[in-house]
Every structure is written in structure tokens, then in C-alpha cells.
C-alpha positions in Angstrom: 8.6 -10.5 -15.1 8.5 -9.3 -11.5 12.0 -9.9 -9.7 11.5 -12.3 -6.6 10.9 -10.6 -3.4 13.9 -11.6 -2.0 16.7 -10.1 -3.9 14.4 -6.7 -4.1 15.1 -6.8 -0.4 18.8 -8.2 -0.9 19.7 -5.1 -3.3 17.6 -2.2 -1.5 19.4 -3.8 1.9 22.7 -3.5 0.3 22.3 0.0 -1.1 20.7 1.3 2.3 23.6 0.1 4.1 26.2 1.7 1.3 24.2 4.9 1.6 24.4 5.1 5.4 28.1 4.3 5.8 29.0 6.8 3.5 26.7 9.4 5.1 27.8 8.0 8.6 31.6 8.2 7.9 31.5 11.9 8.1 30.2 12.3 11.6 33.0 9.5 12.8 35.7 11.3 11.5 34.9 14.6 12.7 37.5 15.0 15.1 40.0 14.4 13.1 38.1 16.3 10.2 37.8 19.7 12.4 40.8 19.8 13.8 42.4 19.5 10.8 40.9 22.4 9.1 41.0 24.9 12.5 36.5 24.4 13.5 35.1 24.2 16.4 34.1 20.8 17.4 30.4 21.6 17.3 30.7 22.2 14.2 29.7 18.7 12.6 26.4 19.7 13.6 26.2 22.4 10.7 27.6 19.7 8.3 25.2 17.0 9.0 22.5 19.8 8.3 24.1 20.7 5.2 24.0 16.8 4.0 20.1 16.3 4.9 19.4 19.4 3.0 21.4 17.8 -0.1 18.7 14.6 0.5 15.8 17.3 0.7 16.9 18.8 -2.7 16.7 15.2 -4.0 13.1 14.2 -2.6 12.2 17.4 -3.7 13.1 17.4 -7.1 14.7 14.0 -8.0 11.0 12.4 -9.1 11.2 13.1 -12.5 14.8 11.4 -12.4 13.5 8.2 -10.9 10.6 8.1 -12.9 12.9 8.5 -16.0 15.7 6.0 -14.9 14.1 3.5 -12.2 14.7 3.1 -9.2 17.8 0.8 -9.6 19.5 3.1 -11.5 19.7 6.1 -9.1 20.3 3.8 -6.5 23.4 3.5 -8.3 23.9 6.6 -8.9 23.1 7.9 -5.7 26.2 5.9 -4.9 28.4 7.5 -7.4 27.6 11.0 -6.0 28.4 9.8 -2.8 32.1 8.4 -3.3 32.4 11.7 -5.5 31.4 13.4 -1.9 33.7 11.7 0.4 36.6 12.1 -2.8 36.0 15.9 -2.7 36.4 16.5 1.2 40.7 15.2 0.2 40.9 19.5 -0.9 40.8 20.0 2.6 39.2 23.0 2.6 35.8 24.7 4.0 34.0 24.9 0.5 35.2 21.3 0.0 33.7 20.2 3.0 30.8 21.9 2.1 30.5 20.7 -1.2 31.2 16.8 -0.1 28.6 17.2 2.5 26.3 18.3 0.1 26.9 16.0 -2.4 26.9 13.0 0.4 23.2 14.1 1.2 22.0 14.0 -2.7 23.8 10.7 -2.7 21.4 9.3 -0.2 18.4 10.3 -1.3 17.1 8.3 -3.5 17.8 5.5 -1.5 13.9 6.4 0.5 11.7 6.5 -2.6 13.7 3.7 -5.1 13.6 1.5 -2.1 10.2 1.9 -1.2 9.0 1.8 -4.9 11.0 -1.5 -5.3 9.6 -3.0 -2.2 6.0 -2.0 -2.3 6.1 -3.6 -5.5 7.2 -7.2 -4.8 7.0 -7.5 -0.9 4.3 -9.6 0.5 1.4 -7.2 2.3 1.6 -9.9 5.6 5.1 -9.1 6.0 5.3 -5.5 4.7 6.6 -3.9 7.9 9.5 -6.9 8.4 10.1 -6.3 5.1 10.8 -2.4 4.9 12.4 -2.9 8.8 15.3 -5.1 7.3 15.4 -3.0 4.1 16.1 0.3 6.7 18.2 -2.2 9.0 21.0 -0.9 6.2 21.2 2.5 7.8 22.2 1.8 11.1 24.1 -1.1 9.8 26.0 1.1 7.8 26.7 3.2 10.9 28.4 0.0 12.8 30.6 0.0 9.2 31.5 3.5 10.0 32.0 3.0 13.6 34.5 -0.1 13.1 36.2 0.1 9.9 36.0 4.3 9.0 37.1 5.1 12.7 40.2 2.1 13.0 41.4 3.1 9.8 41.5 7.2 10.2 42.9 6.9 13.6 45.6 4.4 11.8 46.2 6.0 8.6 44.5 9.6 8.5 40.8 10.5 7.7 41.9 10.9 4.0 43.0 7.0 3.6 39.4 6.0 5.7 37.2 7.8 2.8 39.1 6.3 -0.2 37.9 3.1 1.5 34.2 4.5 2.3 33.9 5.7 -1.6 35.6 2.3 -3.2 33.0 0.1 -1.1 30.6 2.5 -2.6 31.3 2.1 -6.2 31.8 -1.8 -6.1 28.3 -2.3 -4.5 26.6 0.0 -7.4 28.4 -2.6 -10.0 27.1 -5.5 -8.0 23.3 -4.6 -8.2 23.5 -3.9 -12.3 22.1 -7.6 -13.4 18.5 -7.1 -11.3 18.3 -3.8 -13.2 16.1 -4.8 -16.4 13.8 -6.5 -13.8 13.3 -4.0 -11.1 13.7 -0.8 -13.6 10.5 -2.5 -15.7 8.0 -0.2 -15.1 10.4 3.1 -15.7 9.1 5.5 -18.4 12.1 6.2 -20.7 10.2 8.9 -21.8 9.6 11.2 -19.1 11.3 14.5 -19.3 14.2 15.3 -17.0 15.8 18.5 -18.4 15.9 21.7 -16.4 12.6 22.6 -17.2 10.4 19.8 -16.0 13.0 19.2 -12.8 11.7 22.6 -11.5 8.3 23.1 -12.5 5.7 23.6 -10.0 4.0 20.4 -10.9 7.4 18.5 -9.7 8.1 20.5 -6.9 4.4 20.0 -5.7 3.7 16.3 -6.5 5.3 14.8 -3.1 3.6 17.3 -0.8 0.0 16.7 -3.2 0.2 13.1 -2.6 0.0 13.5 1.6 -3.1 14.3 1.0 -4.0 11.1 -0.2 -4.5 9.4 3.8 -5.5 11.7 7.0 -3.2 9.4 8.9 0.0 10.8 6.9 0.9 14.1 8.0 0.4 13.2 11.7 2.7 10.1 11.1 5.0 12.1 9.3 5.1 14.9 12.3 6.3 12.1 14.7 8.6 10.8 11.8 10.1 14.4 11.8 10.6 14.4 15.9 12.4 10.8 15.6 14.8 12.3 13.2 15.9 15.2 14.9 16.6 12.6 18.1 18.5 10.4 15.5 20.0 13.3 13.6 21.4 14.6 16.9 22.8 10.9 18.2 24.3 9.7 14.7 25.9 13.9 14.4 27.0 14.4 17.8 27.5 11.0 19.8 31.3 10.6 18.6 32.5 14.1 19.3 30.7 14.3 22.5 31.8 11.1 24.0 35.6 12.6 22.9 35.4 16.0 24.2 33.3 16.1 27.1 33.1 12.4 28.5 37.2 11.8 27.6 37.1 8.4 25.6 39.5 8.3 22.9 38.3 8.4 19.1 38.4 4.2 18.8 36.5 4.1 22.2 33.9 6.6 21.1 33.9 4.8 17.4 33.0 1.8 19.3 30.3 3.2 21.4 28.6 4.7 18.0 29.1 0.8 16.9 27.3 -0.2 19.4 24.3 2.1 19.0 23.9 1.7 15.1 24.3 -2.0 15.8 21.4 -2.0 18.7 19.2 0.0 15.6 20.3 -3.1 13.1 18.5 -5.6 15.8 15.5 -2.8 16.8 14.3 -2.8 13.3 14.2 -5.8 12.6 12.5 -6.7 15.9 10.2 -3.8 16.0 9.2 -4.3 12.5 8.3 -7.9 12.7 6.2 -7.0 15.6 5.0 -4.5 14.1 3.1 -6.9 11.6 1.9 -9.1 14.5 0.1 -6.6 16.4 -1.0 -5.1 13.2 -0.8 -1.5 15.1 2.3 -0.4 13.9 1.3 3.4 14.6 0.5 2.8 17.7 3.9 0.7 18.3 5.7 3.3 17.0 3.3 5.8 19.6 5.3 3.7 22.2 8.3 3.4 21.1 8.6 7.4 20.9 8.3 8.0 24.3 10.8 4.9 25.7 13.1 6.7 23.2 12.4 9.8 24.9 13.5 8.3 28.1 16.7 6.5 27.0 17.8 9.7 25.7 17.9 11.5 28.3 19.5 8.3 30.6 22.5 8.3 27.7 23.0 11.9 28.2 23.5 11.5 32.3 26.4 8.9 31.4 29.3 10.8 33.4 32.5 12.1 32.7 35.4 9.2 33.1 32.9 6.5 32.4 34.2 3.2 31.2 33.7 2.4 27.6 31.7 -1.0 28.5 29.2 1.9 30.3 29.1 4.1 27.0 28.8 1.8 24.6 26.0 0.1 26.9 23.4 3.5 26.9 24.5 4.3 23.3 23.0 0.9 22.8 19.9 1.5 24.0 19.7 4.7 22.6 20.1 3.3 19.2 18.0 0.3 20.4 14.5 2.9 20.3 15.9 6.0 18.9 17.2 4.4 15.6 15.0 1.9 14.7 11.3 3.4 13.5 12.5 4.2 10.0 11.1 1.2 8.8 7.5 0.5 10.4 7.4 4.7 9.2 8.0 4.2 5.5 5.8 0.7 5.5 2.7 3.1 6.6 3.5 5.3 3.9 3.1 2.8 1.2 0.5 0.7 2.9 -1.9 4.0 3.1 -1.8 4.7 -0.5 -2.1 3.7 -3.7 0.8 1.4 -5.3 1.5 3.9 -8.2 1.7 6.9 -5.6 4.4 5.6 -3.0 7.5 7.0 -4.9 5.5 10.2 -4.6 3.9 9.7 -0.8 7.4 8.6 -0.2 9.0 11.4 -0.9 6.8 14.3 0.3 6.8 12.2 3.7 10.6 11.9 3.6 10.9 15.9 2.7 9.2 17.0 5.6 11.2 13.9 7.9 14.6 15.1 6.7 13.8 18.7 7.6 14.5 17.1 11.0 17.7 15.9 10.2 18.3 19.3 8.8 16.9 21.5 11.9 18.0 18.9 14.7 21.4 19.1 14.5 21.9 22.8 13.4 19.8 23.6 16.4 21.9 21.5 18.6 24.9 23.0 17.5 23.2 26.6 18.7 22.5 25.2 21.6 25.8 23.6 22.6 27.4 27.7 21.8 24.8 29.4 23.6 24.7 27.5 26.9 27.9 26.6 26.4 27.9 23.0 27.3 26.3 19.4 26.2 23.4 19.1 29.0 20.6 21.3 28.0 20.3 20.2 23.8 20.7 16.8 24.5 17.8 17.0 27.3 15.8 19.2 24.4 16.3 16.6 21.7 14.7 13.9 23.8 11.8 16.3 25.4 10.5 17.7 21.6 10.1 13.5 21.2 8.2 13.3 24.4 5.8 15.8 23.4 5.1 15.5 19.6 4.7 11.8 20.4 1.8 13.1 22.8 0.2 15.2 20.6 -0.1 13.6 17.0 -1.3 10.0 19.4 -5.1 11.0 19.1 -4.8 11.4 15.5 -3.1 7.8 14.9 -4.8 6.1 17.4 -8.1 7.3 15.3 -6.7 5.2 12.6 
């Protein structure tokens, strides 16, 4: 018997927000986190690249684990890796931080296709795009989590203290979603293979990218999915650090000002989505929405050295507010374009490709902050490479 809509969405929401404050946590603490071990503050950058691959190598070839499992299941255990992440970076050493960063990103990814599958299965079509908006409200809610509980607490007891809290939230909220697991987990197929053999067969490996061939409208979509998430790789990476090193607030003050943005994306995607289903044009919203995001970018990155914290936190909001908040209306056009029984898969090949963002955006950043040896020129690149893949996929979805 089909779970009621309404704790699908109350157990993908909780698990979305658990995902993102564990992946979020890192980032916060990353002054504290660098210094510690001797990096430069840049940095971060090549970590946060490290921890979307880790969510590529799930999309890529976690299907046959899903499919096994269900989609509750790795939710759960997508948790479990997760605290084991944020428990491994206590070494304190560069292969630890590696590793946890790593493990952090495998952690999260099956958060995209489980909640997706869950959702498409019991949300109602009319209010699809609401639906998946609050589901992906989790991320940036679990950002404001980071922002005001993992940054008080490192600054109060150490970054080592902060992730034994990140990784105990983590492991309670996998207990708490076990009883909807015989409901939602109902269609799983205890039968499919998941040893090493059928993980990494071609077939796997090619299944995601086969089924974004299943709508014309997919790949462009996804294309402007992939240049929102190297704008949102690049804020949720870098805005911390930044604000500390080159606009002078202290860690608290910065922690706050990423609060604010990850809260701003909490209210955005839930606003957006919902209007999203009334126009019934959510590519086109989402068209629109790439370019003001473009713009409030680059206003955020003029804020100027000595601002107040009221100032910062203020453009961080509205950076978050347009920048952080099309995850939702995104992964709603995925399922609604195909097929019921091919969303985990559409999910996932479209999620690949978006994380590559995630992956190249921030790495890219962090080149660009060496070579030109300041914050101005990436953070004006980051919002122009929006501008202009927003301008050239619009023919395609406006077709649609």
C-alpha cells in the first residue's frame, strides 16, 4: 500500500536537509580546517570538488544499489557514510581530509534519485514542482544548520567537537525514517545483482546517460542545471572563507551571512516552485531566474571590504535567494518528462552531468583565485558562464 504523500515528502525533506548539513559543514569550517593542517585558504575549493565527484561516483554507479535496496534504505545509508566522513577528517591529516571529503560526497548522493523515485511516486502531478521544491528546500536548509550551529560550535569548541555533532544528527535521523521503510521500499527488487560485476558493467554505467534520451527537452535543461551549479558550488564553497579573508568579518559573522543565504534558498524554493506549478512554465521560470541570478552574483561580489555584517548577510541573501533555489523545479522536469519507471535512471544521468558542475566550478575557482591572485575576476566568471548558457539553451526550452 502506497505511503501517503505527505510523509514521502516529510522523510525525503528530512534526509535532504541531513545530507546538506553534513556536506555544508565542511565548507563552514574551513578556516579553521586549513589552518589547522598548514593549506592555503583557497584550498576548500579542491575539497568541495573532491566531495561532488564522490556524488558522481554514486549517480554513476549506485543504480544497481538502489534498485536492490530502495530508495529508503540508501537514504539511510547515504547517512551512515556521511557521519563516517565527517568522523574520518578527526586524523587530521591531508589523506583524511581527502578521504572524508570523498566519503561526504558518496553520502549525498543518493539523496537525488531515492528522493525523486519516492516522490514521483506518491506526489500529486498538480503540485509536482511544490512538491520536489520543499523536498530540495532540505539543502539550503541544511546550509542555515551548518551556518548556525556547525560554525558557533567550532569557533567555541574546535572543528573536531562541531563534526561529532554534524555526524550524531546524521545517524539519529537515518533511525528515525526506518518505520516508512516497508512502504516506500515496496517496489525494490531484492533480487537484482549488486556485486562488483554488475556495479561496473557497461550496461550500469550507461543506463543514466541512455535514459536522457528519453525527452529532447533534457539535455538542454540539464546544461542550464550544470551552469546553476557551478554558481551554487562556488557560493556554498567559497562564501565563508572569502567573506573572512578578504572582506574582514570574523568566522561567526561570515557563518551568519552563509545562514542567511542558505536560508533565502529555503524560502526561494519553495516560492519559486509553487509558482512554478501556477504558470505551468517552469522552464521558462527557471530561463528567468538564471539571468537575475546572474546579476545578484555579481552585485554580492562588489560588497566591499569593512562592510557591516547586516550589508553581507543582506547580498548573500539574495544571492542564495536566485542562485540556490532551482534545484527543485530542475529535478520536477526530470521526472515529469519521462516515464514513472525511468526517473531513478533520468534522475541520475541528469544529476551526473549537474554535479560535474559542482565538481568543475569550484576547482576552477580555486585556479582562478591563484592565478590572478585575488577574489574579483572568478567570482565575476561564475556569474557571467550563468548569463550565457541561460542565453543559449532558452530557444531549445522555450520550444518545449
Amino acid at each position: 500500500m502506497r505511503a501517503p504523500w505527505v510523509a514521502a515528502l516529510g522523510a525525503t525533506l528530512l534526509m535532504q536537509v541531513i545530507a546538506s548539513f553534513m556536506a555544508q559543514s565542511l565548507p563552514v569550517v574551513a578556516p579553521l580546517l586549513t589552518g589547522s593542517l598548514g593549506l592555503a585558504s583557497e584550498a576548500i575549493g579542491n575539497l568541495s570538488a573532491i566531495n561532488a565527484f564522490g556524488t558522481v561516483l554514486f549517480l554513476a554507479f549506485g543504480g544497481p544499489f538502489l534498485a536492490r535496496l530502495g530508495p529508503v534504505r540508501m537514504l539511510q545509508v547515504g547517512a551512515a557514510l556521511s557521519a563516517v566522513g565527517l568522523l574520518t577528517l578527526a586524523v587530521g591529516t591531508m589523506p583524511a581530509l581527502v578521504l572524508a571529503a570523498l566519503l561526504l560526497g558518496i553520502g549525498y548522493g543518493p539523496s537525488p534519485p531515492a528522493g525523486s523515485r519516492i516522490l514521483a511516486a506518491t506526489a500529486p502531478p498538480s503540485h509536482r514542482s511544490l512538491i520536489f521544491s520543499v523536498k530540495q528546500a532540505g539543502a539550503p536548509l541544511g546550509g542555515v544548520l551548518a551556518g548556525l550551529v556547525t560554525a558557533p560550535v567550532a569557533s567555541a569548541y574546535g572543528w573536531g567537537a562541531a563534526l561529532l555533532v554534524c555526524a550524531a544528527t546524521a545517524l539519529v535521523s537515518a533511525l528515525a525514517i526506518q518505520g516508512l521503510r516497508q512502504e516506500l521500499d515496496a517496489e525494490r527488487d531484492p533480487a537484482r545483482s549488486i556485486g562488483l560485476r554488475s556495479v561496473f558493467s557497461p550496461k550500469t554505467l550507461a543506463a543514466p546517460y541512455a535514459a536522457l534520451r528519453l525527452s529532447p527537452a533534457l539535455l538542454p535543461l540539464t546544461l542550464l542545471a550544470v551552469s546553476f551549479a557551478m554558481v551554487q558550488g562556488c557560493l556554498f564553497a567559497f562564501t565563508v572563507t572569502w567573506l573572512v579573508e578578504a572582506r574582514g568579518l570574523t568566522l561567526v559573522q561570515a557563518g551568519g551571512a552563509f545562514a542567511a543565504m542558505q536560508g533565502a534558498g529555503v524560502v526561494a524554493r519553495i516560492l519559486l516552485g509553487w509558482l512554478a506549478d501556477r504558470t505551468g512554465r517552469p522552464s521558462l521560470n527557471l530561463l528567468v531566474q538564471g539571468g537575475v541570478a546572474a546579476v545578484a552574483v555579481l552585485v554580492f561580489a562588489s560588497l566591499p571590504v569593512g562592510a557591516s555584517p547586516a550589508l553581507a548577510a543582506t547580498l548573500a541573501a539574495v544571492a542564495g535567494f536566485v542562485a540556490a533555489s532551482w534545484n527543485g523545479i530542475y529535478l520536477a522536469e526530470v521526472a515529469r518528462l519521462v516515464p514513472r519507471e525511468h526517473v531513478s535512471d533520468a534522475t541520475s544521468g541528469s544529476t551526473l552531468l549537474t554535479f560535474l558542475g559542482y565538481v568543475a566550478g569550484p576547482a576552477i575557482f580555486a585556479l582562478l583565485v591563484a592565478a590572478s591572485g585575488g577574489w574579483g575576476v572568478p567570482m565575476v566568471a561564475v556569474a557571467l558562464q550563468l548569463a550565457v548558457v541561460t542565453a543559449l539553451v532558452a530557444p531549445a526550452l522555450l520550444r518545449r
